[in-house]
PyMOL CGO cylinders between C-alpha atoms (Angstrom):
from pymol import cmd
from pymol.cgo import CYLINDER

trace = [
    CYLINDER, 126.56, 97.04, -63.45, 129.11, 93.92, -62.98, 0.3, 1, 1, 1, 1, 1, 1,
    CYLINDER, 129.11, 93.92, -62.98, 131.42, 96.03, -61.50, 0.3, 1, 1, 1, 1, 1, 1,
    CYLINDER, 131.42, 96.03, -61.50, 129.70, 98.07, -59.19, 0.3, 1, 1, 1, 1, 1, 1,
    CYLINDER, 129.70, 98.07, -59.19, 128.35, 94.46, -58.14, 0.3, 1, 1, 1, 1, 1, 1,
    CYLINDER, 128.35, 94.46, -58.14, 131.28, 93.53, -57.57, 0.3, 1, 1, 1, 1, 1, 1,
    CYLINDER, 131.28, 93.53, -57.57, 132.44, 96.76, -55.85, 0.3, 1, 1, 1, 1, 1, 1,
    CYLINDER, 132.44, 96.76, -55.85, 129.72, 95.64, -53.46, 0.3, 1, 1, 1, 1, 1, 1,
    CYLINDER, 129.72, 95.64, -53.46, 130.77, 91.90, -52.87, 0.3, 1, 1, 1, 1, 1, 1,
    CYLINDER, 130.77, 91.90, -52.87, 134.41, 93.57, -51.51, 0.3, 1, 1, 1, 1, 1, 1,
    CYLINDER, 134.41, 93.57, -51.51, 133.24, 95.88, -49.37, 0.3, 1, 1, 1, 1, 1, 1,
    CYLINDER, 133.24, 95.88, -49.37, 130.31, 94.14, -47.59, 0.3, 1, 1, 1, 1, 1, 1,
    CYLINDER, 130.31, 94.14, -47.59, 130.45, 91.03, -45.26, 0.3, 1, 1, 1, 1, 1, 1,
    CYLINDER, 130.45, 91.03, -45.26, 129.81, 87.83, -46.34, 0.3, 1, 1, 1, 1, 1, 1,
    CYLINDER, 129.81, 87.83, -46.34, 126.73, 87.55, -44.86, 0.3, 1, 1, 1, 1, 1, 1,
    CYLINDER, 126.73, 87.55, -44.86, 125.49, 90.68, -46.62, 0.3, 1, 1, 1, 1, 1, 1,
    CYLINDER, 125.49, 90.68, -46.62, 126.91, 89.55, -49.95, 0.3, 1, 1, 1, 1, 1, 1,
    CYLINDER, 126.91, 89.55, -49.95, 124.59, 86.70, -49.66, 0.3, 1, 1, 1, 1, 1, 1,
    CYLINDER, 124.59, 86.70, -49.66, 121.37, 88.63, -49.68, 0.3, 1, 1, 1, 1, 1, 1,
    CYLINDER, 121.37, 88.63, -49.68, 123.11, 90.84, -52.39, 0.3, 1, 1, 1, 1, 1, 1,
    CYLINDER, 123.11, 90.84, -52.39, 123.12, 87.63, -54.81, 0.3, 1, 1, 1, 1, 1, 1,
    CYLINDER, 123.12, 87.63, -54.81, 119.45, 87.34, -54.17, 0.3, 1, 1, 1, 1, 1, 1,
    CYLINDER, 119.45, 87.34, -54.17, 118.38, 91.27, -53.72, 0.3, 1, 1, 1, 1, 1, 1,
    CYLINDER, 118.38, 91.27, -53.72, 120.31, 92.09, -56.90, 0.3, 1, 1, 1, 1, 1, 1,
    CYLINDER, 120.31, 92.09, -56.90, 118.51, 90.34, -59.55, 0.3, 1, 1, 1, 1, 1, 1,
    CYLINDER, 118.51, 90.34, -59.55, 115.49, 90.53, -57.72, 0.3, 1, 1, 1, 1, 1, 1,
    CYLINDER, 115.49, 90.53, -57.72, 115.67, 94.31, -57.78, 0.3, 1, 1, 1, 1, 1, 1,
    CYLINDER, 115.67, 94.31, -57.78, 116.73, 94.12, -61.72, 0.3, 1, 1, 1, 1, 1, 1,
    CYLINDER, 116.73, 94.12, -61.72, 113.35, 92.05, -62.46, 0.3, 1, 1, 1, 1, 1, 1,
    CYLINDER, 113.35, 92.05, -62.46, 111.26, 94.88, -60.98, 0.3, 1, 1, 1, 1, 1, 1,
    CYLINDER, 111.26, 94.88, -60.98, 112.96, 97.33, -63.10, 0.3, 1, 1, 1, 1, 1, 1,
    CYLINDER, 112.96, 97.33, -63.10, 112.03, 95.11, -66.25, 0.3, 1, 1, 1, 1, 1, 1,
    CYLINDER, 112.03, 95.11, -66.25, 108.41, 94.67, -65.21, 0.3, 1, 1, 1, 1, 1, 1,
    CYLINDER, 108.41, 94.67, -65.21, 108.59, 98.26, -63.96, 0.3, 1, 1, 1, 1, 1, 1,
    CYLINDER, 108.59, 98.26, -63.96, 109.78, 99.46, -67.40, 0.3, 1, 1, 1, 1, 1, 1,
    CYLINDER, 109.78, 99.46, -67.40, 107.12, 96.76, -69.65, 0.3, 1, 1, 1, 1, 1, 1,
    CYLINDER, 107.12, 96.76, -69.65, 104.46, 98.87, -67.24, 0.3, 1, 1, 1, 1, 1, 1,
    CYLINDER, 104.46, 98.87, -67.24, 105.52, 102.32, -68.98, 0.3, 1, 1, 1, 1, 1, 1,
    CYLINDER, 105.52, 102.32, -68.98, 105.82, 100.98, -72.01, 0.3, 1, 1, 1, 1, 1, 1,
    CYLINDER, 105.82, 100.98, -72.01, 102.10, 99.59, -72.47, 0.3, 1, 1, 1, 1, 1, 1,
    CYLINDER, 102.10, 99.59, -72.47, 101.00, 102.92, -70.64, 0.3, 1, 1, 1, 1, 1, 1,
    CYLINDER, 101.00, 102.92, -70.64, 102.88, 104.98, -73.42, 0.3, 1, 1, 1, 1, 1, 1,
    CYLINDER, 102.88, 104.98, -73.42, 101.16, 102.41, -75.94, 0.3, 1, 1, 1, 1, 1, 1,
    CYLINDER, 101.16, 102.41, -75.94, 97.52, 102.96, -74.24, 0.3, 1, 1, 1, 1, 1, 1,
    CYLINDER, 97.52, 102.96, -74.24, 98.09, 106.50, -74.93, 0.3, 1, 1, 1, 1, 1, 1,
    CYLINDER, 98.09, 106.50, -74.93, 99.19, 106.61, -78.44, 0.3, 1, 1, 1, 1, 1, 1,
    CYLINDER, 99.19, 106.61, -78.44, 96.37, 104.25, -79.14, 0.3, 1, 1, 1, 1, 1, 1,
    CYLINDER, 96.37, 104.25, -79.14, 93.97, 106.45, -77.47, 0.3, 1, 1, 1, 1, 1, 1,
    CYLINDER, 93.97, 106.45, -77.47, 94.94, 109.89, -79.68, 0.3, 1, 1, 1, 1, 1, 1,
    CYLINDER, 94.94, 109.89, -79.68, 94.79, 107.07, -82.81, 0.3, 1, 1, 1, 1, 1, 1,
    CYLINDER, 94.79, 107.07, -82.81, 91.38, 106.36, -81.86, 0.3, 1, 1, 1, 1, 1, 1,
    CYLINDER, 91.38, 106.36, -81.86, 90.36, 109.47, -81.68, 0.3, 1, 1, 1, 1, 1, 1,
    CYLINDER, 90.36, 109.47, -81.68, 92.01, 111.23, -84.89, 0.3, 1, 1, 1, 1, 1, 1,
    CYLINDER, 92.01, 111.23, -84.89, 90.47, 108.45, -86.83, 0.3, 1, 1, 1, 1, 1, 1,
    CYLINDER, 90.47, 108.45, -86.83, 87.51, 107.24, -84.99, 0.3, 1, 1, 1, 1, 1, 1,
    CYLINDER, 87.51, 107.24, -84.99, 89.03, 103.70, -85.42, 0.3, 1, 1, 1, 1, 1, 1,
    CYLINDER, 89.03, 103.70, -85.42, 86.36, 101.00, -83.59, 0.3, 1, 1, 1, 1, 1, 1,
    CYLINDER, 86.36, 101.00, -83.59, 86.82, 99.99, -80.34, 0.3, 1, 1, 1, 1, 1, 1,
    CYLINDER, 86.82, 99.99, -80.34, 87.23, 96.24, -81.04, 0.3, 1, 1, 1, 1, 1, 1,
    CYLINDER, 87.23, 96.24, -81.04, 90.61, 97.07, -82.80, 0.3, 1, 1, 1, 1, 1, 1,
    CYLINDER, 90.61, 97.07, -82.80, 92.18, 99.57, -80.48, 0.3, 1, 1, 1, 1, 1, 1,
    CYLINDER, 92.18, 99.57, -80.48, 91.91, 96.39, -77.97, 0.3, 1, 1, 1, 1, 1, 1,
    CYLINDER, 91.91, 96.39, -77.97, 93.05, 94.01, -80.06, 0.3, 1, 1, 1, 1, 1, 1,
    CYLINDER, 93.05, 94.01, -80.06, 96.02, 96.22, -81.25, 0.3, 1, 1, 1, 1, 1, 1,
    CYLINDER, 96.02, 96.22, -81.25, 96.76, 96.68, -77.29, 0.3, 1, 1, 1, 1, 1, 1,
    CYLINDER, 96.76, 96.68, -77.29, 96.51, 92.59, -76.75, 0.3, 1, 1, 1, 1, 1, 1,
    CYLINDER, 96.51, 92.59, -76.75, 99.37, 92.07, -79.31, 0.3, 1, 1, 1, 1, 1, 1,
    CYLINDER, 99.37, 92.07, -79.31, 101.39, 94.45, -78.19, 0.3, 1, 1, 1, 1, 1, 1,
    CYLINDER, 101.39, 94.45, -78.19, 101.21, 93.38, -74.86, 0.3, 1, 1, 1, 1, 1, 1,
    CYLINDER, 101.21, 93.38, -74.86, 101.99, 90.23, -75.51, 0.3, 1, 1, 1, 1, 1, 1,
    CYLINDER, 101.99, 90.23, -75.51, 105.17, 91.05, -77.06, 0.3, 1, 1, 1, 1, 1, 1,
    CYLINDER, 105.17, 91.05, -77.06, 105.91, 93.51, -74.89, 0.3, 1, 1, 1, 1, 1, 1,
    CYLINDER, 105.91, 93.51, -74.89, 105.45, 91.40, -71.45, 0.3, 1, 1, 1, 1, 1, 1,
    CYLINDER, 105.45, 91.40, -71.45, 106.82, 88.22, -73.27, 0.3, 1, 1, 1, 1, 1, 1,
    CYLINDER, 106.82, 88.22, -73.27, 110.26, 89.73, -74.04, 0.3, 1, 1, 1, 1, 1, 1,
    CYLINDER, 110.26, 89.73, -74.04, 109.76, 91.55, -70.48, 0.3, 1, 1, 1, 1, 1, 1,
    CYLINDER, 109.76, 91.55, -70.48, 109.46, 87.61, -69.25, 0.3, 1, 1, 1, 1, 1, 1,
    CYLINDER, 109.46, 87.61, -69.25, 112.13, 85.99, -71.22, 0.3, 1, 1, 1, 1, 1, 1,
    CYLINDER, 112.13, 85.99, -71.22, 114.84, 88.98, -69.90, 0.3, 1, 1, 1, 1, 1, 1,
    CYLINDER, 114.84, 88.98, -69.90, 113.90, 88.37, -66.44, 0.3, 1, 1, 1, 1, 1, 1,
    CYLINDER, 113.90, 88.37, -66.44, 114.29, 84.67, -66.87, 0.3, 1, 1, 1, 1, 1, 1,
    CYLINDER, 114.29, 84.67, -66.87, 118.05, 85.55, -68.71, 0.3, 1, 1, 1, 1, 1, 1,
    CYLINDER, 118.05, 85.55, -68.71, 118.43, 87.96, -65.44, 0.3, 1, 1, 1, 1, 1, 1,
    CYLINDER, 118.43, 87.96, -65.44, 117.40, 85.18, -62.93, 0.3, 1, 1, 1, 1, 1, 1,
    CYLINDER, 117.40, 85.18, -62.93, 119.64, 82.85, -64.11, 0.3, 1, 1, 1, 1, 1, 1,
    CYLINDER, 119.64, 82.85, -64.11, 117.82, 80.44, -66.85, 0.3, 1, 1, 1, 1, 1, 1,
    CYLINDER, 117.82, 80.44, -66.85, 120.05, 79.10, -69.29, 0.3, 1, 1, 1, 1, 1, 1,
    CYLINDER, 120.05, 79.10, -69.29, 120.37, 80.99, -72.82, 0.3, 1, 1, 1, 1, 1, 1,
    CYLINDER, 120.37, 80.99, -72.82, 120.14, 77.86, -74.52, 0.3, 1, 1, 1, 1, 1, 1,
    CYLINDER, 120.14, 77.86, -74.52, 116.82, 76.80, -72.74, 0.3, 1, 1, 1, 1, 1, 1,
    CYLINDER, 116.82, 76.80, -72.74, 115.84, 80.95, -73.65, 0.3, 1, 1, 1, 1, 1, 1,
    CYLINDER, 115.84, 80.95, -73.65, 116.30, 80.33, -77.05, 0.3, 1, 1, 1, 1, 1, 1,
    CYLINDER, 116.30, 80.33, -77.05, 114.84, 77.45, -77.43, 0.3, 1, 1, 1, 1, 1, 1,
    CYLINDER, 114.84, 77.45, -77.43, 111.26, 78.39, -75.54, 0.3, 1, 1, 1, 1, 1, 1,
    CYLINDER, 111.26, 78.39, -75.54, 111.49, 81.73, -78.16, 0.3, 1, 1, 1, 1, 1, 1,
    CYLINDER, 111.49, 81.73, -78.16, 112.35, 79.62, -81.37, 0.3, 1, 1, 1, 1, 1, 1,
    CYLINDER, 112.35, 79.62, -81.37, 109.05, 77.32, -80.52, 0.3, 1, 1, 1, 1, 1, 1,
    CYLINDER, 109.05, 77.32, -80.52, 106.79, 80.03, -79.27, 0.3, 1, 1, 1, 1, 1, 1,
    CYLINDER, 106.79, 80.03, -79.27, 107.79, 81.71, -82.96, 0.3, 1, 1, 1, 1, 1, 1,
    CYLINDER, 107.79, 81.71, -82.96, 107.28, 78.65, -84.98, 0.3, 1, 1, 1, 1, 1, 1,
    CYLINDER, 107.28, 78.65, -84.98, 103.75, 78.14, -83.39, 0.3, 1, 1, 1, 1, 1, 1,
    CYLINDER, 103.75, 78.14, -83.39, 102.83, 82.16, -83.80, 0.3, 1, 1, 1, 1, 1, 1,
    CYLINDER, 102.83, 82.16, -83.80, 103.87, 81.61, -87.52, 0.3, 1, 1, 1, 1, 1, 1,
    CYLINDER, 103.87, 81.61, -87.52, 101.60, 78.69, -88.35, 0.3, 1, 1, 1, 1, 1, 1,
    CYLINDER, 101.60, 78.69, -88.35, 98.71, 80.08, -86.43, 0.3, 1, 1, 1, 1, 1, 1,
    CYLINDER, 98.71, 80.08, -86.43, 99.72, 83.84, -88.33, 0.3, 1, 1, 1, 1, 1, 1,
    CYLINDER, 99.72, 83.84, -88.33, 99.64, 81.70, -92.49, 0.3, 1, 1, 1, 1, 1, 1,
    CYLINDER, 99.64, 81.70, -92.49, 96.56, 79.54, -90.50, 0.3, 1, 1, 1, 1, 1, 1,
    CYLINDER, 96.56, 79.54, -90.50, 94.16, 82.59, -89.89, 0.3, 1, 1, 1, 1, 1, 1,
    CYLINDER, 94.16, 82.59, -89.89, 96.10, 84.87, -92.89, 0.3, 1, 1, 1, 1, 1, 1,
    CYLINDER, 96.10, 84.87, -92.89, 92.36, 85.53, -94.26, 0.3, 1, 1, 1, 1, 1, 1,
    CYLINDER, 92.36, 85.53, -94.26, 91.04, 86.68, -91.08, 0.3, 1, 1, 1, 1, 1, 1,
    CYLINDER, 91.04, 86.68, -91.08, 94.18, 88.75, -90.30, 0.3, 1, 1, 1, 1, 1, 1,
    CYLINDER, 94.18, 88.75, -90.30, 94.05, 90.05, -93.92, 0.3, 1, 1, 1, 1, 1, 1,
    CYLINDER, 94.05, 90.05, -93.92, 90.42, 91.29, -93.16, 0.3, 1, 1, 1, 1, 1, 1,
    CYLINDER, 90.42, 91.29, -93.16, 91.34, 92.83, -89.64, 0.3, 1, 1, 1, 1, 1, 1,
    CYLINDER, 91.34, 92.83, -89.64, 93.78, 95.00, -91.28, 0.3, 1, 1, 1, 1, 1, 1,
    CYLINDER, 93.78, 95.00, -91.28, 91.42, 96.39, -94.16, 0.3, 1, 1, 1, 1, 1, 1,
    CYLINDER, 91.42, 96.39, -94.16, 89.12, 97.28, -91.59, 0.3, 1, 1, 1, 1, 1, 1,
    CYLINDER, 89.12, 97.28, -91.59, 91.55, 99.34, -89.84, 0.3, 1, 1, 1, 1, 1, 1,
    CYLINDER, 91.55, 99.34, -89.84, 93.19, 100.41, -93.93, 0.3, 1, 1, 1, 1, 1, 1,
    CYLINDER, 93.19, 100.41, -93.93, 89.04, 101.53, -93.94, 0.3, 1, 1, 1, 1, 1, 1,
    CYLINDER, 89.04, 101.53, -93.94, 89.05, 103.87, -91.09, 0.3, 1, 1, 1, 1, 1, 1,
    CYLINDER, 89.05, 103.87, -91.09, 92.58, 105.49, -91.62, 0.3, 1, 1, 1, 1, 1, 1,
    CYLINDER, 92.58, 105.49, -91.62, 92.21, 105.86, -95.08, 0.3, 1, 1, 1, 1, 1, 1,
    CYLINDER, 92.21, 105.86, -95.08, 88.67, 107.03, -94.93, 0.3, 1, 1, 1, 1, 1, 1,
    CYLINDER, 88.67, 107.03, -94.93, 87.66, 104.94, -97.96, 0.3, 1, 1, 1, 1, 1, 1,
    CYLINDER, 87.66, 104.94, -97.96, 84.31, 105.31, -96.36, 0.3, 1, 1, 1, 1, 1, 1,
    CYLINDER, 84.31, 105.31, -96.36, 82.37, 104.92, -93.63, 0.3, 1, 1, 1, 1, 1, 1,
    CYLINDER, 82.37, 104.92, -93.63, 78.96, 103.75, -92.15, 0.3, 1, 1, 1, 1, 1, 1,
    CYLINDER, 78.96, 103.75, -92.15, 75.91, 105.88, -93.99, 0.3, 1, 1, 1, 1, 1, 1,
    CYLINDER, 75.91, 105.88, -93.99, 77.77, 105.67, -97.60, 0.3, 1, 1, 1, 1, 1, 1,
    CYLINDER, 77.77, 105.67, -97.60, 76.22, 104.55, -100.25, 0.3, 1, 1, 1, 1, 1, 1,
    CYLINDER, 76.22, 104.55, -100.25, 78.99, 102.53, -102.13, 0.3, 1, 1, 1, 1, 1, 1,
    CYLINDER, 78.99, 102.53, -102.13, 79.16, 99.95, -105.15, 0.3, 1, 1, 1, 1, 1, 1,
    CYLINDER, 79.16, 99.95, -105.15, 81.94, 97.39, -105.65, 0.3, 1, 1, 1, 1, 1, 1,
    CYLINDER, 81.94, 97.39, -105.65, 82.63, 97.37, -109.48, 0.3, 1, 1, 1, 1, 1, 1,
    CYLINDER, 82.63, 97.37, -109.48, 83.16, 93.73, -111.36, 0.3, 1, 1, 1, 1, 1, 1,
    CYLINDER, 83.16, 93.73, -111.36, 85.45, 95.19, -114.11, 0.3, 1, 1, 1, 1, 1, 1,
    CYLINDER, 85.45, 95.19, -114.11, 85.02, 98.61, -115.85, 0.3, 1, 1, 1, 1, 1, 1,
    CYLINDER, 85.02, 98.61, -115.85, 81.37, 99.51, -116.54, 0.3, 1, 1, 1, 1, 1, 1,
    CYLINDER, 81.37, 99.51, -116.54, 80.23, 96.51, -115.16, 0.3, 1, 1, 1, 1, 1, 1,
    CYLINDER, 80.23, 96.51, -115.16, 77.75, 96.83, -112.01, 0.3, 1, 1, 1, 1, 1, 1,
    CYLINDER, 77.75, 96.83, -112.01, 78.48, 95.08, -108.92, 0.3, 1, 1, 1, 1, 1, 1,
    CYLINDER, 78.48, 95.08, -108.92, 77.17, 94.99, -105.45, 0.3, 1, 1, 1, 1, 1, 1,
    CYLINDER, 77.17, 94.99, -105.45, 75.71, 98.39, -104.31, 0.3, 1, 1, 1, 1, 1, 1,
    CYLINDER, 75.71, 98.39, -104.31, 74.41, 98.89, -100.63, 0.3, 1, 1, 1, 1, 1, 1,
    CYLINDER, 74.41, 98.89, -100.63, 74.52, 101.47, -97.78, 0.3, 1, 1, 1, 1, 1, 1,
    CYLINDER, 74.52, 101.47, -97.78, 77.21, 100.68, -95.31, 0.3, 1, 1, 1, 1, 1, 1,
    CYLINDER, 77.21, 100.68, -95.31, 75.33, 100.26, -92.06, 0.3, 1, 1, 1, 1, 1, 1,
    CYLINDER, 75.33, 100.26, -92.06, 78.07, 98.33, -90.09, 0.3, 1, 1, 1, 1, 1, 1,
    CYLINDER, 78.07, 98.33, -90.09, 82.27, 98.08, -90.14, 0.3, 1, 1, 1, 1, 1, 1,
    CYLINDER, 82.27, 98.08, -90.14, 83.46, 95.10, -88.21, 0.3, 1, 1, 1, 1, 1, 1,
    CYLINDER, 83.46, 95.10, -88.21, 86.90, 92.96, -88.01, 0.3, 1, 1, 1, 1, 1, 1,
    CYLINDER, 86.90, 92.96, -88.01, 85.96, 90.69, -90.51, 0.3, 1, 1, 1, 1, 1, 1,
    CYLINDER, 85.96, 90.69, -90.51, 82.91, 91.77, -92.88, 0.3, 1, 1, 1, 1, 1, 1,
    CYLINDER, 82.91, 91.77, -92.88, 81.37, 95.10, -94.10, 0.3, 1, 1, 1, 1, 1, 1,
    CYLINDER, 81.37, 95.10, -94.10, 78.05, 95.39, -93.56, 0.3, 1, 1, 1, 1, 1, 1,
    CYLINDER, 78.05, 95.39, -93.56, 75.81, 96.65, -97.16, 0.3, 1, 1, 1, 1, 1, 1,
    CYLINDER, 75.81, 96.65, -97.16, 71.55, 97.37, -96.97, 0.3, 1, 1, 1, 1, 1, 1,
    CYLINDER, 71.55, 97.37, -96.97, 70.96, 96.68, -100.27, 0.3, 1, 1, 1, 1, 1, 1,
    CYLINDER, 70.96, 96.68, -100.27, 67.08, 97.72, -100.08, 0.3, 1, 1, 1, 1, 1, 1,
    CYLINDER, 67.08, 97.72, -100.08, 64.82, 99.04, -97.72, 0.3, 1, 1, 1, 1, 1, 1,
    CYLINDER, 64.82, 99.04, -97.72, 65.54, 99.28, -94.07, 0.3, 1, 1, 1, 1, 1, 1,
    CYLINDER, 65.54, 99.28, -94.07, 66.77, 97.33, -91.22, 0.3, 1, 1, 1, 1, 1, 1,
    CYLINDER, 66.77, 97.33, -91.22, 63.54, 95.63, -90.36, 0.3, 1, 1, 1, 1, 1, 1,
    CYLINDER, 63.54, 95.63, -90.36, 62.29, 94.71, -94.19, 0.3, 1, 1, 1, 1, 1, 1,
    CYLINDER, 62.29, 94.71, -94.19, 65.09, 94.74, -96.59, 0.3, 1, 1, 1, 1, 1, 1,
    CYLINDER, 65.09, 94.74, -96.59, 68.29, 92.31, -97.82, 0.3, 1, 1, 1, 1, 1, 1,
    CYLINDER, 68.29, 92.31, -97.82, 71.76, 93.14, -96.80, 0.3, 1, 1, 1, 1, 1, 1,
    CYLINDER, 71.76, 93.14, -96.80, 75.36, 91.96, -97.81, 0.3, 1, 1, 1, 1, 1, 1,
    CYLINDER, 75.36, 91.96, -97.81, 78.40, 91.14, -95.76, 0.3, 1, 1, 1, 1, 1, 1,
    CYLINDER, 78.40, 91.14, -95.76, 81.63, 91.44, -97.86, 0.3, 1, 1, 1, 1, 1, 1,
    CYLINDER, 81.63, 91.44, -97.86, 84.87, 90.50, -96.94, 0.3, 1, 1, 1, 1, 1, 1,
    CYLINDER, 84.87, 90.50, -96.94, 87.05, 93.83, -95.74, 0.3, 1, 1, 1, 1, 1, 1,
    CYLINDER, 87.05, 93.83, -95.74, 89.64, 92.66, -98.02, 0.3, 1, 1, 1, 1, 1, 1,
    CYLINDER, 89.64, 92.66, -98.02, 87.53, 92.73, -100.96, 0.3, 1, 1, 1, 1, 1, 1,
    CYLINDER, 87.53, 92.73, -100.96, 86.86, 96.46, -101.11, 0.3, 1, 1, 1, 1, 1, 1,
    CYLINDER, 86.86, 96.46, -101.11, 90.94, 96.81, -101.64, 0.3, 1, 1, 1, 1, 1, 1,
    CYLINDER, 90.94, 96.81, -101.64, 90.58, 94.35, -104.79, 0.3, 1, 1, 1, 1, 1, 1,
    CYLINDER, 90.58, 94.35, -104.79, 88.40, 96.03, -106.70, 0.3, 1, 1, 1, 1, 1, 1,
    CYLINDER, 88.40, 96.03, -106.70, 87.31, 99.47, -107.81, 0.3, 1, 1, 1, 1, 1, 1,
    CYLINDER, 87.31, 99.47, -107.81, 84.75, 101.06, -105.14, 0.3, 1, 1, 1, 1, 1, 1,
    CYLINDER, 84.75, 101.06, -105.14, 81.96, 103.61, -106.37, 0.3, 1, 1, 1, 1, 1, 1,
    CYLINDER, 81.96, 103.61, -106.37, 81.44, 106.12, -103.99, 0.3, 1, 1, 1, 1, 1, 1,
    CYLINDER, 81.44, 106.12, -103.99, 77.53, 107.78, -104.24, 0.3, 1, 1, 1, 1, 1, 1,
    CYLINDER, 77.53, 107.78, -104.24, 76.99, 111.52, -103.03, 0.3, 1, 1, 1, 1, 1, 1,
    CYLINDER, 76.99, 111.52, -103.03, 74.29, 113.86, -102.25, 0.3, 1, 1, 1, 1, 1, 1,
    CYLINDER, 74.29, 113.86, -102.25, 70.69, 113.00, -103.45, 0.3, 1, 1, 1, 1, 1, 1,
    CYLINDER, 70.69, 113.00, -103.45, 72.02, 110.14, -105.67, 0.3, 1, 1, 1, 1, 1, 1,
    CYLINDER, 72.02, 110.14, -105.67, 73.09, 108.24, -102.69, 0.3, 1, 1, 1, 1, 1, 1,
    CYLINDER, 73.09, 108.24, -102.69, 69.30, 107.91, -101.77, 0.3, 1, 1, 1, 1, 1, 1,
    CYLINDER, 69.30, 107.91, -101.77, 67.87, 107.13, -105.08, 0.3, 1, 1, 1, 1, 1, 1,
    CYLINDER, 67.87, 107.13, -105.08, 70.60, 104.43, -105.23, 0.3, 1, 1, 1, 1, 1, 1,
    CYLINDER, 70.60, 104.43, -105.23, 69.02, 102.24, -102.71, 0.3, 1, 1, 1, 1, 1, 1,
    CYLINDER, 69.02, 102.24, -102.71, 65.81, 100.32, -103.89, 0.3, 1, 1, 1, 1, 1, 1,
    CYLINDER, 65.81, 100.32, -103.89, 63.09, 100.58, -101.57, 0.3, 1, 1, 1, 1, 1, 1,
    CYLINDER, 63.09, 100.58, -101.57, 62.00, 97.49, -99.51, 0.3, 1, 1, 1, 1, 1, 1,
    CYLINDER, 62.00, 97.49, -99.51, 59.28, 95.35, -101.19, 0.3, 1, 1, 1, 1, 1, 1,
    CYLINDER, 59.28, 95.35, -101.19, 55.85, 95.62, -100.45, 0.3, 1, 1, 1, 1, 1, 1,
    CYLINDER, 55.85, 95.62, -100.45, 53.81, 93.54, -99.15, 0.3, 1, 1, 1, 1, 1, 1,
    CYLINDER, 53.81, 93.54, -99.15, 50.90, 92.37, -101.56, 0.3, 1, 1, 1, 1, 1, 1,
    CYLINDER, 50.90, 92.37, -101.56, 47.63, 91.77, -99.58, 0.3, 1, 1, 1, 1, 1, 1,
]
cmd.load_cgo(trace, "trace")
């Protein structure tokens, strides 16, 4: 590329070689954005067949997309800087602070990002999904929480513990907590005599 630039620069008057200094890098930061374009296309696709071959939520197809396209178009950003002229030094130093603050916020919200990724474990691994009837085991023998799984969201999983949506109890459990202990699974007719009907109302 420095070459045929300057190839260019002999050939062409110096009038034209002006506009080349500009044109040139002008041209090569469209091909960067041009290329961070196909690159979160290719990405939008890939997550799309994901989606559907595991029936992972919406919620975390998008936020999957929003952190890769913010690595994507940031490095996209910094290159066209490094293209345009900006200092490496002053490059450097905008990516070393930009990764020390990412790092604190990543150990700040660990527990939240811990729970986002067992939710999408949940769905890939099929551990189970929303209509099981499942039991989180204390230790051996032991019984724990038991519930039917009527909702699977970023953070929390979503257990009717009796009756129905309109008169019953329900748990929310940490996603991360069904890959720290042992999960029952309930099939069949067993899964519906598992769940304690709601109480009645004594008149």
């Amino acid at each position: 590329m420095n070459k045929l630039f300057q190839t260019l620069h002999d050939f062409l008057p110096d009038w034209a070689s002006d506009w080349l200094d500009i044109l040139v890098p002008l041209a090569e930061v469209g091909l960067i954005g041009l290329g961070a374009w196909v690159v979160m296309r290719v990405a939008h696709l890939a997550t799309r067949r994901l989606t559907m071959a595991y029936s992972l939520p919406v919620k975390v197809a998008a936020l999957f997309l929003r952190a890769v396209a913010s690595v994507v178009y940031g490095c996209a950003i910094l290159w066209a800087l490094a293209r345009l002229g900006v200092s490496g030094s002053v490059l450097w130093g905008a990516f070393t602070g930009f990764a020390t603050v990412g790092a604190v916020a990543f150990f700040a919200a660990w527990s939240v990002l811990s729970n986002l990724f067992c939710a999408l474990l949940i769905y890939i691994t099929r551990a189970f999904r929303i209509g099981d009837v499942v039991e989180l085991l204390e230790s051996g023998d032991k019984p724990g929480v038991k519930g039917r799984v009527v909702e699977i969201n970023l953070v929390y999983t979503t257990l009717l513990e009796s009756g129905d949506a309109d008169n019953g109890t329900s748990l929310q459990l940490p996603n991360s907590l069904f890959f720290q202990r042992t999960v029952r699974r309930w099939h069949g007719a067993a899964a519906h005599e598992a769940i304690a009907p709601a109480p009645q109302e004594r008149i």
